[in-house]
C-alpha positions as CSV (number, residue, x, y, z in Angstrom):
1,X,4.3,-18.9,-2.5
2,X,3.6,-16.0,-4.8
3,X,0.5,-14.5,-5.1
4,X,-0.8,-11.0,-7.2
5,X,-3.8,-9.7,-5.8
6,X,-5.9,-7.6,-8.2
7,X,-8.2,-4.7,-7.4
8,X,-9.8,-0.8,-8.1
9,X,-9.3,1.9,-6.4
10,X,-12.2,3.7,-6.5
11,X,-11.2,7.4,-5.8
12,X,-7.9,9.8,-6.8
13,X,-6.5,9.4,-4.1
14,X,-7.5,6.4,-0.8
15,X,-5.9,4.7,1.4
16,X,-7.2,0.7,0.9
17,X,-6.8,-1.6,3.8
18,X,-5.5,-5.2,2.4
19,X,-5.5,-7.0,5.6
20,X,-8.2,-9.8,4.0
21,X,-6.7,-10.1,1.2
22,X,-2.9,-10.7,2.4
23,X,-4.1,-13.0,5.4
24,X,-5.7,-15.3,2.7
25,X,-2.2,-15.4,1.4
26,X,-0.5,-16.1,4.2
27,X,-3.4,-18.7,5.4
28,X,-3.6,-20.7,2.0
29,X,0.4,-21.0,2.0
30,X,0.4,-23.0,5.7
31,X,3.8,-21.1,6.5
32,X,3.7,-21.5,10.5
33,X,7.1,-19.3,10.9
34,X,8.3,-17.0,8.2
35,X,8.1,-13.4,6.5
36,X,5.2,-11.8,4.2
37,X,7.0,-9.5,1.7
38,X,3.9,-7.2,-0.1
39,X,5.4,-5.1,-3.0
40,X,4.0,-2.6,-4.9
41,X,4.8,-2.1,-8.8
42,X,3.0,1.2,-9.2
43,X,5.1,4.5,-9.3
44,X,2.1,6.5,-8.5
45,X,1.0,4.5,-5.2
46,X,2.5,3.0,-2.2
47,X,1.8,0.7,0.9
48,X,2.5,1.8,4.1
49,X,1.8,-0.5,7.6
50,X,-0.7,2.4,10.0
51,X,-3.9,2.1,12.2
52,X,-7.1,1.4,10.1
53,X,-9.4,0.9,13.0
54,X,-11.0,5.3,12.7
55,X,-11.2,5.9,8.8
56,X,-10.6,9.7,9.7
57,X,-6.8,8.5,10.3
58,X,-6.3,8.0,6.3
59,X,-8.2,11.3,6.1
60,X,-5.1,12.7,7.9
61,X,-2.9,10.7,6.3
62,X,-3.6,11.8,2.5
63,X,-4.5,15.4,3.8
64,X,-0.3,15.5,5.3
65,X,0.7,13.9,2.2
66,X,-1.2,16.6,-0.3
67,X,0.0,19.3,2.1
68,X,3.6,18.2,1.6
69,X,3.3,17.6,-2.2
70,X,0.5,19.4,-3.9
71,X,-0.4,18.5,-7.3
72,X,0.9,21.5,-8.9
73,X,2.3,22.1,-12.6
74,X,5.8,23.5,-11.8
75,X,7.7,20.0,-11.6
76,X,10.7,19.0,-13.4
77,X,9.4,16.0,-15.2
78,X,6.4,17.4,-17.3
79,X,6.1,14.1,-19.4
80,X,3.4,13.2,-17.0
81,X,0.5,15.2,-16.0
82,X,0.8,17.6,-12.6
83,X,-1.3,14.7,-10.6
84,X,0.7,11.8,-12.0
85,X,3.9,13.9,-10.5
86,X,2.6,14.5,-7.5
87,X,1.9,11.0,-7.4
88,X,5.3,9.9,-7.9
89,X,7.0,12.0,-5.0
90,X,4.5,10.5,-2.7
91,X,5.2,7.4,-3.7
92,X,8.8,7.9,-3.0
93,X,7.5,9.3,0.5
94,X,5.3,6.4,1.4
95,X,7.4,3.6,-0.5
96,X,6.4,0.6,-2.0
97,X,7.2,-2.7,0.4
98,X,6.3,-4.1,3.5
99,X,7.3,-6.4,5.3
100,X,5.7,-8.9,8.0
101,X,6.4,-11.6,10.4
102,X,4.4,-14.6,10.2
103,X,4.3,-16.0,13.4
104,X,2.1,-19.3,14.5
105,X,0.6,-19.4,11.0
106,X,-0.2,-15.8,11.4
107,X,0.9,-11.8,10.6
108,X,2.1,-10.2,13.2
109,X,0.6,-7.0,13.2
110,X,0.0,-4.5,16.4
111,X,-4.1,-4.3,17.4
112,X,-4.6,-1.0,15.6
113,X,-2.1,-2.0,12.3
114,X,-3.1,-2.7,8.9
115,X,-1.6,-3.1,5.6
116,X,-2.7,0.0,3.7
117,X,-2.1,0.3,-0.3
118,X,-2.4,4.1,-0.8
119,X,-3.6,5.1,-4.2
120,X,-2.2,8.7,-5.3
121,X,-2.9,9.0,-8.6
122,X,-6.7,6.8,-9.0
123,X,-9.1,5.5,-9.7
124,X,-6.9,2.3,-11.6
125,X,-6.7,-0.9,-11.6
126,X,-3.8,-1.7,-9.9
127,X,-1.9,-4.9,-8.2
128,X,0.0,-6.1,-5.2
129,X,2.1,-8.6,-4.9
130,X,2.8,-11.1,-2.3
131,X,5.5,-13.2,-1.4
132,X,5.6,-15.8,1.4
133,X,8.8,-17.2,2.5
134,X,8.9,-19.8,5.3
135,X,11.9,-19.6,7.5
């Protein structure tokens, strides 16, 4: 089963929990045992798999991320603008696929784990897509 989920970020940059969203995948395609691939076709955003459960995490998160590549407008590739840049080395840093077991119908995350899509380069609409292999 292959599914696209569609949404907006609302801010420049967020980290958006997709748990819901992937778990109604994974529940309308009635795999009992198999793998969840979620990919992300952006080149300005990322996923990344990280607690979700205080919101101040993805505070730290994005803060760590700016600290390590600020926007700035001495980058090599100037076709794009200073934040769409930045973007694209975080993107490299956070990468853009995860992958999760499915196990008795469901993901096997850990308590405090979520799928996050982090947006680096918002607010735009953006997509996710998700794959569902049985095996």
């Amino acid at each position: 089963m292959f599914e696209t989920l569609s949404f907006r970020t609302t801010a420049s940059q967020e980290l958006v929990n997709l748990d819901e969203q992937v778990r109604a995948v994974v529940a309308a395609n009635g795999v009992a045992e198999g793998i969840c691939h979620i990919y992300c076709p952006h080149s300005t955003a990322g996923l990344t798999i990280n607690s979700a459960l205080d919101s101040r995490t993805s505070q730290d998160i994005l803060f760590e991320m700016n600290r390590l590549v600020p926007t700035r407008v001495d980058f090599f590739h100037t076709f794009d603008t200073p934040t769409d840049a930045a973007g694209h080395v975080k993107s490299t840093l956070t990468g853009v696929h995860v992958t999760c077991l499915i196990h008795e119908g469901r993901l096997m995350l850990g308590h405090s784990q979520s799928i996050l899509f982090a947006e680096y380069d918002g607010p735009r609409h953006r997509q996710v897509y998700v794959k569902v292999v049985e095996g």
